[in-house]
N, CA, C and O of each residue as an XYZ file, in Angstrom:
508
protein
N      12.637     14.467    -33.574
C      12.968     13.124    -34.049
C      11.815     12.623    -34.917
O      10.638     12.832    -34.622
N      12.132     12.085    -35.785
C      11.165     11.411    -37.046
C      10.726     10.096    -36.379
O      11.295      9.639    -35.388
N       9.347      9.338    -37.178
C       9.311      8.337    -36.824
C       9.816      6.962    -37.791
O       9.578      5.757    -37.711
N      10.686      7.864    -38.795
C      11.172      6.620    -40.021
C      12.799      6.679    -39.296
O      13.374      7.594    -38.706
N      13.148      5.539    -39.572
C      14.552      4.942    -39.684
C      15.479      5.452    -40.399
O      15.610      5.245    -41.605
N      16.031      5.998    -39.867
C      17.580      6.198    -40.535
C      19.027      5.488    -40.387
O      19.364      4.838    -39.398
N      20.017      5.773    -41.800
C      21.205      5.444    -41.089
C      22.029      6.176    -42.410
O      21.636      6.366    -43.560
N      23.116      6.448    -41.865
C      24.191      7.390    -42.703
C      25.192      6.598    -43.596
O      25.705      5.511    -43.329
N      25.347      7.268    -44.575
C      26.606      6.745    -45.625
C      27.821      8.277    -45.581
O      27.624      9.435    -45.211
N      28.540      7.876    -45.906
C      29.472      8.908    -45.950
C      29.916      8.412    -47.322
O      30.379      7.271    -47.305
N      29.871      9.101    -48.663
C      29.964      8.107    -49.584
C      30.511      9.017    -50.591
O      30.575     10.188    -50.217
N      30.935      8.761    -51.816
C      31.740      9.292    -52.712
C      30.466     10.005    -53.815
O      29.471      9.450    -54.279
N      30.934     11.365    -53.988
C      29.802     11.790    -54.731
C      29.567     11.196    -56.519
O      28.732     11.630    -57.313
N      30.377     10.335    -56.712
C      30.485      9.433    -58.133
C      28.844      8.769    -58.095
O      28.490      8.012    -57.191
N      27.935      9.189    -59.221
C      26.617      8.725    -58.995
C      26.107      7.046    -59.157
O      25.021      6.466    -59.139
N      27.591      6.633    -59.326
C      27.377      5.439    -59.522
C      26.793      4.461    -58.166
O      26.300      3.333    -58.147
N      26.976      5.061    -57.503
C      27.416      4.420    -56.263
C      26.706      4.861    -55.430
O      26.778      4.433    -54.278
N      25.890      5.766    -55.759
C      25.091      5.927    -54.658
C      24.033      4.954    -54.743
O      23.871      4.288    -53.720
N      23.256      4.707    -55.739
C      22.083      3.450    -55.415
C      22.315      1.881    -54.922
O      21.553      1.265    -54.177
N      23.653      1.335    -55.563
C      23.673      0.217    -54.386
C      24.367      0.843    -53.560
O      25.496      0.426    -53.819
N      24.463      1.524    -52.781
C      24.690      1.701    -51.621
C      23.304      1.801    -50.459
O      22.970      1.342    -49.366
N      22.835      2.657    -51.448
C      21.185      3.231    -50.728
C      20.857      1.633    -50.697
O      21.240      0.997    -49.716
N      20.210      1.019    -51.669
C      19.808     -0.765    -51.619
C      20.234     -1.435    -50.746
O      19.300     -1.983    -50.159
N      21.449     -1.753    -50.230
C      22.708     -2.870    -49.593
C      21.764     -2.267    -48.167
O      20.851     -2.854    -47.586
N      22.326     -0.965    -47.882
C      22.190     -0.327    -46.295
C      20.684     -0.556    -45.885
O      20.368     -0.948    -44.762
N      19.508     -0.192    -47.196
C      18.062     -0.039    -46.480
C      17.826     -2.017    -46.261
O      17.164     -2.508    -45.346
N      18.377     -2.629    -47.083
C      18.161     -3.903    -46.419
C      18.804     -4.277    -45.394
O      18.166     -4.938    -44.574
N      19.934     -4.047    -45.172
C      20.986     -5.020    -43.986
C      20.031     -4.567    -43.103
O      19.599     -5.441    -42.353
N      19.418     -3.091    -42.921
C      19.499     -2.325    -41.909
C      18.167     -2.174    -41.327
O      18.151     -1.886    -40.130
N      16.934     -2.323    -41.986
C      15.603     -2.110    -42.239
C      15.447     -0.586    -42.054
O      14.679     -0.094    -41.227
N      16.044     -0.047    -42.688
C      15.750      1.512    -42.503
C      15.350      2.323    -43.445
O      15.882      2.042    -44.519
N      14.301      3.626    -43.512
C      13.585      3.697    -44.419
C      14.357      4.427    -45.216
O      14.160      3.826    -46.272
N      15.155      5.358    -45.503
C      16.443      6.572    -45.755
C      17.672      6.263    -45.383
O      17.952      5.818    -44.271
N      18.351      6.448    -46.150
C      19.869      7.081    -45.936
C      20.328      8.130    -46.256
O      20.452      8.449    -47.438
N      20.767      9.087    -44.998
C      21.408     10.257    -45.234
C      22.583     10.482    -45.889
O      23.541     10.483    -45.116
N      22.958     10.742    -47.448
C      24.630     10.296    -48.146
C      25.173     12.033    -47.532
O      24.513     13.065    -47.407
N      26.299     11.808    -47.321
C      27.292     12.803    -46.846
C      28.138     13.154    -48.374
O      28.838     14.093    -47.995
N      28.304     13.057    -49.095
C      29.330     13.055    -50.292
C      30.414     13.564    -50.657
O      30.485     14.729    -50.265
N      31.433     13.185    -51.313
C      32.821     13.915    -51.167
C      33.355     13.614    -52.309
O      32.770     12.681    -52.860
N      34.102     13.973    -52.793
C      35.324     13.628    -54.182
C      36.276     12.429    -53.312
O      37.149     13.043    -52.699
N      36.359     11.291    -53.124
C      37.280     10.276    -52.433
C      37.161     10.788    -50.701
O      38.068     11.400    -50.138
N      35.642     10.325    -49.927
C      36.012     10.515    -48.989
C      36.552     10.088    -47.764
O      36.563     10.525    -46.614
N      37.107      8.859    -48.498
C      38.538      8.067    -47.031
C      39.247      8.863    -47.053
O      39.503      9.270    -45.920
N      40.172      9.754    -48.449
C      40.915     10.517    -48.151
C      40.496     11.910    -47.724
O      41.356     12.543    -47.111
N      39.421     12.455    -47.922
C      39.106     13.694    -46.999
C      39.356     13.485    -45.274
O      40.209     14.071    -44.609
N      38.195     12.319    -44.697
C      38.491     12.227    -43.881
C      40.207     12.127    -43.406
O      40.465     12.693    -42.344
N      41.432     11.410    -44.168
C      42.302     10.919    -43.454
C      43.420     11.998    -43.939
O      44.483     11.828    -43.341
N      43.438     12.965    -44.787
C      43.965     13.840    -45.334
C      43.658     15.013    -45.770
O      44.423     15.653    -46.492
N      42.410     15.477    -45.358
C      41.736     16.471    -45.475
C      42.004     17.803    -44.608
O      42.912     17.702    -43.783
N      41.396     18.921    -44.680
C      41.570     19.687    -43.807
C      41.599     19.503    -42.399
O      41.986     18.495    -41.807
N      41.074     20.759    -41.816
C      40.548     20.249    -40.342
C      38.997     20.833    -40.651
O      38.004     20.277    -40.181
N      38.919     22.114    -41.567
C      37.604     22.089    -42.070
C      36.721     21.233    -43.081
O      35.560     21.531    -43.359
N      37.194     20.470    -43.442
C      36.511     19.697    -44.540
C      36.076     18.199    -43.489
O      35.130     17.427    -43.646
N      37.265     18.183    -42.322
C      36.551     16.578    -42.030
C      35.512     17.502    -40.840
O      34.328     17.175    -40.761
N      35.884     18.289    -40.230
C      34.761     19.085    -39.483
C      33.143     19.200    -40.231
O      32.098     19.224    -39.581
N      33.228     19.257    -41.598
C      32.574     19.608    -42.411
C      31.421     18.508    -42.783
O      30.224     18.736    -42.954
N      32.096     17.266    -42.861
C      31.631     15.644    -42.676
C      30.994     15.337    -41.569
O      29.867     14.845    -41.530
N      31.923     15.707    -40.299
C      31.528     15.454    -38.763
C      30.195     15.958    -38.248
O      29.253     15.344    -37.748
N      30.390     17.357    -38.530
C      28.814     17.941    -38.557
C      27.414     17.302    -39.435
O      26.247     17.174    -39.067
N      27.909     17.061    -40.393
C      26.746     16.609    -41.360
C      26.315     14.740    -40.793
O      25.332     14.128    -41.212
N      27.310     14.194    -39.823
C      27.033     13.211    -39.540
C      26.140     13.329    -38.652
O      25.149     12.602    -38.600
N      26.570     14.920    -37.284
C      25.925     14.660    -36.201
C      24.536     14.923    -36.837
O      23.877     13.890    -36.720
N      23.898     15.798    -37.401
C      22.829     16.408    -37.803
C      21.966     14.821    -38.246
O      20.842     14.459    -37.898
N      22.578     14.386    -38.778
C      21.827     12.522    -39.280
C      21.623     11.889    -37.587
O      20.733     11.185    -37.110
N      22.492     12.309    -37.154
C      23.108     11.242    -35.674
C      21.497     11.977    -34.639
O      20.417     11.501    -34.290
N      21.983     12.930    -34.534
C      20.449     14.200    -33.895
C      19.249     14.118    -34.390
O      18.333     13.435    -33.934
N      19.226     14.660    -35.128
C      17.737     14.976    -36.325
C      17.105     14.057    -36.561
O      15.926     14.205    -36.242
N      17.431     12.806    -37.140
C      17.150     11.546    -37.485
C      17.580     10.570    -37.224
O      17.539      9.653    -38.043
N      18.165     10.406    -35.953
C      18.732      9.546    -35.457
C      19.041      8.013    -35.768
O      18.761      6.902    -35.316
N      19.737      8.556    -36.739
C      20.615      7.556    -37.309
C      21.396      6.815    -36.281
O      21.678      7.334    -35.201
N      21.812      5.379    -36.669
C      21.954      4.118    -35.137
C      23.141      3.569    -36.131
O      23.889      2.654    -35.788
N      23.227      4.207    -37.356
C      24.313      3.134    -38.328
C      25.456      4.013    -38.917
O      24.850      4.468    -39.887
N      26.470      4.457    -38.971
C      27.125      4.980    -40.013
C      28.059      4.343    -41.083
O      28.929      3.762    -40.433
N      28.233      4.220    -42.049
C      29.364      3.878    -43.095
C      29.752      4.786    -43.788
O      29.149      5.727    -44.304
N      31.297      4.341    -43.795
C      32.201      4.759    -44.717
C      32.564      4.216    -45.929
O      33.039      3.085    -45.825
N      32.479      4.756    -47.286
C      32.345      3.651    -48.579
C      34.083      4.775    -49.284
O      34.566      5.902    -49.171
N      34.364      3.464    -49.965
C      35.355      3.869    -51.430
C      34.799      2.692    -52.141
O      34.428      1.657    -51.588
N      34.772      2.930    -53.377
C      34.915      2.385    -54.475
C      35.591      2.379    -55.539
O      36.357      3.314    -55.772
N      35.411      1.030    -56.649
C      36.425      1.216    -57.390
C      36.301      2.259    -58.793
O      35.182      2.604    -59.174
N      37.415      2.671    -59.436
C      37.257      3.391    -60.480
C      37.303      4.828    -59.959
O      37.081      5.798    -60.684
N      37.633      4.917    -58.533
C      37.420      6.440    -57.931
C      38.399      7.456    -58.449
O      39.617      7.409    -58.278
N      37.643      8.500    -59.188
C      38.447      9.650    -59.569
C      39.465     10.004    -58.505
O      40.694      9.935    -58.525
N      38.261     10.569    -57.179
C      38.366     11.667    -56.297
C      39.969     11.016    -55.734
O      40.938     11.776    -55.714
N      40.069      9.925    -55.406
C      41.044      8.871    -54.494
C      41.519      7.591    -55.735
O      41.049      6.496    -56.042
N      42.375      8.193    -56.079
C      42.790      6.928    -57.701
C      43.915      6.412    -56.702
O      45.073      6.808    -56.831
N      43.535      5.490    -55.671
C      44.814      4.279    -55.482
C      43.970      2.984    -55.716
O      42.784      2.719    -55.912
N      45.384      2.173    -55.580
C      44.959      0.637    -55.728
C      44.254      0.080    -54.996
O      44.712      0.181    -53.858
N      43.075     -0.649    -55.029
C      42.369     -1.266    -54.622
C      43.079     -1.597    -52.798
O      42.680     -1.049    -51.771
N      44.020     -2.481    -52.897
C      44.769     -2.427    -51.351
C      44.665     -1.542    -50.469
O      44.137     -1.712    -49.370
N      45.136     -0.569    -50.856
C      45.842      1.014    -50.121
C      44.204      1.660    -49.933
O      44.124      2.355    -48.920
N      42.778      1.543    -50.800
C      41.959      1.755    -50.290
C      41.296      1.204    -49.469
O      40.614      2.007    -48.834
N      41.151      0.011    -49.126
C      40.493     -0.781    -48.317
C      41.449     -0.531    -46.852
O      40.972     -0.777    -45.744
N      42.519     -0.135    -46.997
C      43.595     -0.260    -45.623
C      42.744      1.691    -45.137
O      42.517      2.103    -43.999
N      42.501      2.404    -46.413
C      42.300      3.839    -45.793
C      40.710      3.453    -44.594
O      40.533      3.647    -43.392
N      39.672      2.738    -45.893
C      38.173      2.712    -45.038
C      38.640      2.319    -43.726
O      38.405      2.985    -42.717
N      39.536      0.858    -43.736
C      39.581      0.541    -42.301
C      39.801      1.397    -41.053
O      39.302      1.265    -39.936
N      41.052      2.707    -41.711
C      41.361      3.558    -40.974
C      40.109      4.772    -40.795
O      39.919      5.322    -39.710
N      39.316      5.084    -42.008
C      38.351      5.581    -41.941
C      37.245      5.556    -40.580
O      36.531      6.411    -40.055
N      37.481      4.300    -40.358
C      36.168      3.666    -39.753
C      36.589      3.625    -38.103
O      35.720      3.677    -37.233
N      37.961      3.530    -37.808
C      38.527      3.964    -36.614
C      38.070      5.531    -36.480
O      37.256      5.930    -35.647
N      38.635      6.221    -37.299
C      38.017      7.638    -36.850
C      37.337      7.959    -36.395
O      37.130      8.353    -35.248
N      36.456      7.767    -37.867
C      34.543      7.764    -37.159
C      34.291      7.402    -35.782
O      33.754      8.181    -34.994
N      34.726      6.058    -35.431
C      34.546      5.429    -34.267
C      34.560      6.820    -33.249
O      33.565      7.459    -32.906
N      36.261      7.146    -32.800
C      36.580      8.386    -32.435
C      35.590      9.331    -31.796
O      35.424      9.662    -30.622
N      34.906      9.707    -33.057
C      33.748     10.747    -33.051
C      32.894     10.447    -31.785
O      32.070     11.193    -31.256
N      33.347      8.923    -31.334
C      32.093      9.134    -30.061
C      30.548      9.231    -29.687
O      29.898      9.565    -28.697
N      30.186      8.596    -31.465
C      28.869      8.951    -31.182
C      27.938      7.598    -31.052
O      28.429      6.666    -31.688
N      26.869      7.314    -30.465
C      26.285      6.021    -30.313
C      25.651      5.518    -31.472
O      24.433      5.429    -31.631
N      26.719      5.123    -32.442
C      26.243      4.202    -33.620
C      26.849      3.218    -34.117
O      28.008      3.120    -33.714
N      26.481      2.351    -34.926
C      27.397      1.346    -35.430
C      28.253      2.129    -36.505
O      27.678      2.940    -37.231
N      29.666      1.900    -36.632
C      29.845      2.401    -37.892
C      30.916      0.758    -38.707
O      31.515     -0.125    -38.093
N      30.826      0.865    -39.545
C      31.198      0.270    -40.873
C      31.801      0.571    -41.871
O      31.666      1.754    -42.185
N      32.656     -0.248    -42.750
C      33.240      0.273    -43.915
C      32.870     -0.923    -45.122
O      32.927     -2.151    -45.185
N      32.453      0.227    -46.047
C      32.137     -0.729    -47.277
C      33.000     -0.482    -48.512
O      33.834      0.422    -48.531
N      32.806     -1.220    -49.439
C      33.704     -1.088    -51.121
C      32.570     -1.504    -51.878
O      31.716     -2.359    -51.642
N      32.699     -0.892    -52.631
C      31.820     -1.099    -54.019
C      32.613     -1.321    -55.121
O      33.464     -0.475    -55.395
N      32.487     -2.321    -55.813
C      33.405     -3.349    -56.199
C      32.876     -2.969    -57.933
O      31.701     -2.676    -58.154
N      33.705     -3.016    -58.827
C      33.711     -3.335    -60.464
C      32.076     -3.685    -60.778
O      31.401     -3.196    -61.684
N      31.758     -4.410    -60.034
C      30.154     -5.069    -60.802
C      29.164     -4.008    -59.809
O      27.950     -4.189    -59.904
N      29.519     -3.212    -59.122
C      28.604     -2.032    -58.605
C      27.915     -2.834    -57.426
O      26.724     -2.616    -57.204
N      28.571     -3.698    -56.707
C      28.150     -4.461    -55.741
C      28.846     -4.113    -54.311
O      30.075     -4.149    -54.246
N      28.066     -3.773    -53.155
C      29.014     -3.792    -51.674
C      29.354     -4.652    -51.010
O      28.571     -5.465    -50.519
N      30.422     -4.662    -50.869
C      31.192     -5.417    -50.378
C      31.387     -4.942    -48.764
O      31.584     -3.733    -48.641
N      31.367     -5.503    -47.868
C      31.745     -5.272    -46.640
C      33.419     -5.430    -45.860
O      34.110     -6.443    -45.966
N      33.709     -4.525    -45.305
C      35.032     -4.482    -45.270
C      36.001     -4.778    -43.752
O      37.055     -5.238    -43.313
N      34.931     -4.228    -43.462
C      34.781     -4.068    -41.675
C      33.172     -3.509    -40.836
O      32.197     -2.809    -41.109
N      33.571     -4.153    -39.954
C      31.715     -4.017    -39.332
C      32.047     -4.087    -38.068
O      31.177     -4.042    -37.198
């Protein structure tokens, strides 16, 4: 175990989005890192994905969850997403479902769902 702070994003590999994300999380959170998980649209990996691809996520969470014991996880979509091109609605209804999953997983952390919105800003969705 490290002695810096962690907490996990599960986040869309679009590079837009990874720095306010990294920003938003190291403040809410006071944590020194965030571990990004990355995916082409990953509400829909998780919710439509293989059984190896969300296995694939799951692992890379525990390893944050273990290793660096990460205390936070989120799930992000944003807008303009290649990987997951639905309407704004139908994505925010997936994170929510996203974020049940995760829950699922059973592991002792907070998890969350965020959106990153047109002006490259997070938005919080569920907490």
């Amino acid at each position: 175990m490290t002695d810096s702070k962690f907490a996990t994003a599960i986040n869309c590999m679009d590079g837009r989005v990874q720095q306010p994300v990294f920003h938003w999380m190291k403040g809410k959170f006071s944590v020194d890192y965030i571990d990004m998980i990355t995916e082409a649209g990953p509400n829909k990996v998780l919710l439509e994905g293989t059984e190896r691809e969300i296995e694939s996520i799951k692992s890379r969470v525990q390893v944050s969850y273990e290793a660096h014991g990460s205390e936070v996880v989120a799930i992000v979509g944003h807008y303009g997403c290649a990987g997951n091109p639905v309407p704004k609605d139908e994505l925010l209804s997936q994170i929510e479902k996203s974020v049940e999953k995760i829950k699922g997983w059973e592991l002792e952390v907070k998890v969350l769902g965020l959106y990153v919105n047109n002006n490259w800003e997070v938005e919080v969705v569920t907490e």
